[in-house]
PASEBA-1860 file (N, C-alpha, C; in nm, 3 decimals):
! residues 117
1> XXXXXXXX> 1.826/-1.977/-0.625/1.927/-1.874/-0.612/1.866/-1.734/-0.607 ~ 1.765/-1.717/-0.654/1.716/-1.603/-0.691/1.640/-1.580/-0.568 ~ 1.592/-1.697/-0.540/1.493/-1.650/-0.373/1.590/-1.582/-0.263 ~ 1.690/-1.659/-0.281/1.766/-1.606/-0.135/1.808/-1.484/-0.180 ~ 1.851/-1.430/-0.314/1.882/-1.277/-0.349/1.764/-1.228/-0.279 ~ 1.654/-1.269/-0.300/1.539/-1.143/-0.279/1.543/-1.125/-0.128 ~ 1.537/-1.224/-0.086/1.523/-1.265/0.082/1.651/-1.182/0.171 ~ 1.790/-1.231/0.121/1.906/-1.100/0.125/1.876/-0.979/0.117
9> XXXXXXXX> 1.800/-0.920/-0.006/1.801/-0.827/-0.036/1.726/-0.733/0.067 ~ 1.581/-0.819/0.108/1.456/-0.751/0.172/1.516/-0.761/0.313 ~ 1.581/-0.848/0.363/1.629/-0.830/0.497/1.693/-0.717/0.529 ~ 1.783/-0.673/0.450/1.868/-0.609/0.409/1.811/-0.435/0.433 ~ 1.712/-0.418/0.332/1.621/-0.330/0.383/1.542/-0.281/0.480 ~ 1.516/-0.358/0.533/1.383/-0.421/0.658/1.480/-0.377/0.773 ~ 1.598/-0.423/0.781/1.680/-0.416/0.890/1.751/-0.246/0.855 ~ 1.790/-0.255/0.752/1.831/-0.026/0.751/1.708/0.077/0.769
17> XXXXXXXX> 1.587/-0.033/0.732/1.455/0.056/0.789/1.426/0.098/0.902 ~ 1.448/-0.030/0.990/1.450/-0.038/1.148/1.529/0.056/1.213 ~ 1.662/0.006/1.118/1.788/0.123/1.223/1.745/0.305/1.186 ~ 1.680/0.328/1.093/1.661/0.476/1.059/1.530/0.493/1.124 ~ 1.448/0.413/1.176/1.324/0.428/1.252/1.358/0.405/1.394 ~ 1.446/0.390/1.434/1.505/0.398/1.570/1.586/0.487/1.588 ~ 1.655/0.535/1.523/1.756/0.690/1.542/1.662/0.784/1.506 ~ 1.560/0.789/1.409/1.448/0.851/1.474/1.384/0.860/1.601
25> XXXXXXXX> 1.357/0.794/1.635/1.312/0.779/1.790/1.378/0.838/1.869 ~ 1.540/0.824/1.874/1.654/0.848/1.959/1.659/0.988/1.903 ~ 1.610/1.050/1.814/1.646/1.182/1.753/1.538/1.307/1.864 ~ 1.410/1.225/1.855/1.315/1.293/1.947/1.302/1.296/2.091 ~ 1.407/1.227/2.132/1.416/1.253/2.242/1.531/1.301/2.310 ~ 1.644/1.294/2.237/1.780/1.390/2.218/1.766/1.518/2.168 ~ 1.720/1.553/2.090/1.712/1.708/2.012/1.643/1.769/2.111 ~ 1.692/1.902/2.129/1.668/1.981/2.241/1.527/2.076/2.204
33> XXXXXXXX> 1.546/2.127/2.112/1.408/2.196/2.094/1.310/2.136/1.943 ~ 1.192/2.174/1.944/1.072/2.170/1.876/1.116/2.126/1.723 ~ 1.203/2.229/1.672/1.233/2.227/1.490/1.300/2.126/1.462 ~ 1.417/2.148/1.571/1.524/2.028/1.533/1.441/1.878/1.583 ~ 1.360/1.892/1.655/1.297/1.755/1.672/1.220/1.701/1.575 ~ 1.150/1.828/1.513/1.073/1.763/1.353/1.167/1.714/1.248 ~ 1.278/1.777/1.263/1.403/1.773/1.125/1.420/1.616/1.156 ~ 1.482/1.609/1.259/1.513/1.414/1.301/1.420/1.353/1.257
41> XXXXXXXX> 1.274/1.350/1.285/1.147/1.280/1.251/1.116/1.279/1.165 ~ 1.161/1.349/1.069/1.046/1.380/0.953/1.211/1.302/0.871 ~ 1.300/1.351/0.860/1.366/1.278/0.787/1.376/1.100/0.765 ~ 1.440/1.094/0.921/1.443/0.952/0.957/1.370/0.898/0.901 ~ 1.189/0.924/0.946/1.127/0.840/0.934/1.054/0.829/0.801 ~ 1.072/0.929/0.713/1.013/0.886/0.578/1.101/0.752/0.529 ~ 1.281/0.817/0.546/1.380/0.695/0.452/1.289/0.581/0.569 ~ 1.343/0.580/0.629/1.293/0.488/0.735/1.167/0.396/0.699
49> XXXXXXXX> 1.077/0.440/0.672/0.932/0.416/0.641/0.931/0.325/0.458 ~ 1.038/0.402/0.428/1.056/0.357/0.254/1.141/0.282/0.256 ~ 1.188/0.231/0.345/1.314/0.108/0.348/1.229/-0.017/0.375 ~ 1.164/0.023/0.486/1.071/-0.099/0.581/0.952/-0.158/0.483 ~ 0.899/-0.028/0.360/0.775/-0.107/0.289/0.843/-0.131/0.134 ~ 0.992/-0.116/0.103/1.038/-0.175/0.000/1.041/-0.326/0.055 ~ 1.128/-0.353/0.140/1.163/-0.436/0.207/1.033/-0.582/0.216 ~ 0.942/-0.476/0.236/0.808/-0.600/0.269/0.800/-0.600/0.147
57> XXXXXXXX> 0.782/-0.519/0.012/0.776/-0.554/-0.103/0.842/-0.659/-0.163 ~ 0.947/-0.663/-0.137/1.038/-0.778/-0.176/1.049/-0.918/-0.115 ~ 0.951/-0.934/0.028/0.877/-1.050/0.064/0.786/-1.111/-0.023 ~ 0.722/-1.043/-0.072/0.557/-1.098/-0.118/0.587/-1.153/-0.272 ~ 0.494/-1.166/-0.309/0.477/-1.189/-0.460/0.419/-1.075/-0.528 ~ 0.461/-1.052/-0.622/0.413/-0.924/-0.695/0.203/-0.941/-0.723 ~ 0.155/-0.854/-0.653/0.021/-0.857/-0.676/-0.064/-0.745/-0.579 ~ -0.192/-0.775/-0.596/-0.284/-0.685/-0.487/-0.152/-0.607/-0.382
65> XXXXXXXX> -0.103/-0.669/-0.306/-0.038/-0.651/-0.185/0.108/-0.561/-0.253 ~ 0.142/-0.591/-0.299/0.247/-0.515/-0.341/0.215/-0.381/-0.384 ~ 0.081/-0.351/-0.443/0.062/-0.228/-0.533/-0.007/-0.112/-0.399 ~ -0.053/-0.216/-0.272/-0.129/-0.139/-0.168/0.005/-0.103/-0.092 ~ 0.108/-0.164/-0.075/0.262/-0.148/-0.019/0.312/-0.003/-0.126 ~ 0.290/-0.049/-0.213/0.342/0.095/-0.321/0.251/0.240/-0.280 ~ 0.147/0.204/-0.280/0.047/0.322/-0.249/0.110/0.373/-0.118 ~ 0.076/0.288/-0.030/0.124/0.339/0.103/0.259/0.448/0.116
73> XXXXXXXX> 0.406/0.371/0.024/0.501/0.467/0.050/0.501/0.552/-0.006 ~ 0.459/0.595/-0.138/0.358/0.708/-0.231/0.320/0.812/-0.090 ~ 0.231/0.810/-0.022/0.161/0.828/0.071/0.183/0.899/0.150 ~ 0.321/0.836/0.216/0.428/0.888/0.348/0.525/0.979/0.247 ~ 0.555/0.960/0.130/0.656/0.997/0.094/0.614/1.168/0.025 ~ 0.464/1.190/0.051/0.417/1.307/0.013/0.364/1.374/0.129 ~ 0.285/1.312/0.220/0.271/1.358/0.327/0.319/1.396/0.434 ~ 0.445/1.295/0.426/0.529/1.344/0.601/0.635/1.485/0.552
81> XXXXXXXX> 0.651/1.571/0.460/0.692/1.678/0.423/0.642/1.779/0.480 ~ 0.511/1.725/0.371/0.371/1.853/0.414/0.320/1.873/0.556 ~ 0.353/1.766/0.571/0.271/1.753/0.785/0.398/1.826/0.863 ~ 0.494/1.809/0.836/0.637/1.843/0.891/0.649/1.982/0.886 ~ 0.609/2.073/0.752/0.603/2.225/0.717/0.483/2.256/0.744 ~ 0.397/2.210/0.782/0.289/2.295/0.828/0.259/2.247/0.993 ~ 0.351/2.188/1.038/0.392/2.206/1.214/0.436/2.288/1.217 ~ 0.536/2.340/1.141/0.605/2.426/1.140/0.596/2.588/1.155
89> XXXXXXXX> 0.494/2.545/1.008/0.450/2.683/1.058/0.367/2.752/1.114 ~ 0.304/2.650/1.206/0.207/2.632/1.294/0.283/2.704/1.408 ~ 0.370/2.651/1.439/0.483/2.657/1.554/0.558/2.810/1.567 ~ 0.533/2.844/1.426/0.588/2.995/1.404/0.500/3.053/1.411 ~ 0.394/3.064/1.399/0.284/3.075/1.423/0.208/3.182/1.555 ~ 0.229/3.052/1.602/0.233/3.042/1.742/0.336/3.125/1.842 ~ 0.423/3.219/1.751/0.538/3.314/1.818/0.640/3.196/1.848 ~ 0.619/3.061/1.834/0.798/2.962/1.890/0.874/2.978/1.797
97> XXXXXXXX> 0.968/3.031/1.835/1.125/3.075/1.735/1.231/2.943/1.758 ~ 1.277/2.954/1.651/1.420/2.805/1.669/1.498/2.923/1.758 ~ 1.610/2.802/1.847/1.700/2.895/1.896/1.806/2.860/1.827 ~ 1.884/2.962/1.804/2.016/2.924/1.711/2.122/2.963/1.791 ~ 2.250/2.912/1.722/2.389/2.971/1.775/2.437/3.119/1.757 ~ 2.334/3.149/1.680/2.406/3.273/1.593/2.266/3.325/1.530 ~ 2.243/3.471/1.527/2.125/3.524/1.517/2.155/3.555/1.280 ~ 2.123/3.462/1.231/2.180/3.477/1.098/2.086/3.612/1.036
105> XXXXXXXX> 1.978/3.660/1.094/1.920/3.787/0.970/1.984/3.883/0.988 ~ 2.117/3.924/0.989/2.184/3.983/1.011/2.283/4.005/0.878 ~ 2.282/3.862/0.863/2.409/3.850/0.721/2.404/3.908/0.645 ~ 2.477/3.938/0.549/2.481/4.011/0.409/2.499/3.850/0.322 ~ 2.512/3.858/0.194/2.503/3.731/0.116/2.657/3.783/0.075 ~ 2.725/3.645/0.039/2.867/3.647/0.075/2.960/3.596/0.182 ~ 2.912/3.690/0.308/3.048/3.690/0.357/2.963/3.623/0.500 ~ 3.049/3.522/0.581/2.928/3.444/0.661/2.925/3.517/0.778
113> XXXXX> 3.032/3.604/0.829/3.018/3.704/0.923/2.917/3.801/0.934 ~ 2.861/3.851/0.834/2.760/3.986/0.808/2.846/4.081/0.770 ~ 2.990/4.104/0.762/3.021/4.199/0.732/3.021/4.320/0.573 ~ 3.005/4.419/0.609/2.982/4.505/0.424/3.093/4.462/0.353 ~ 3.107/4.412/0.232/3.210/4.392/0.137/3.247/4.562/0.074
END
């Protein structure tokens, strides 16, 4: 009884890993410019990444392999931040500005128009 919980369980994961590592995918090639393309990627694919190596965790038997599965999402789960903000500001860097709907350094804090209170 307990096997098929785990086996449920890890499928379970394995398969919401997949789907958040594929709307990633679909994120980078839909998002129109540079920032918003890191925002899709970098999100997606960490949950994404931590679904897919819980998931294999809950295949195996607890040992060697499990603790190198732990390291790994440790890993992604510190790095794909840091790699993500320093594209970034690489990218700013580099003079590439996000384009927005609305030019916000303008605002005052408060009121979402900019206007003086």
């Amino acid at each position: 009884m307990i096997a098929i919980l785990l086996d449920a369980a890890s499928w379970v994961l394995i398969l919401s890993g997949s789907f958040f590592v594929v709307v990633s995918a679909i994120g980078l090639i839909r998002m129109p410019e540079l920032f918003t393309r890191m925002h899709a990627a970098s999100v997606s694919d960490t949950l994404g990444a931590g679904l897919l190596l819980a998931g294999m965790m809950l295949q195996i038997e607890f040992g060697l392999t499990t603790l190198k599965l732990a390291f790994i999402f440790v890993l992604i789960l510190f790095t794909s931040p840091v790699v993500t903000h320093a594209l970034a500001q690489a990218a700013l860097h580099e003079k590439i500005l996000p384009s927005l709907a609305e030019d916000r350094r303008t605002r005052r804090d408060g009121d979402p128009n900019g206007r003086q209170q």
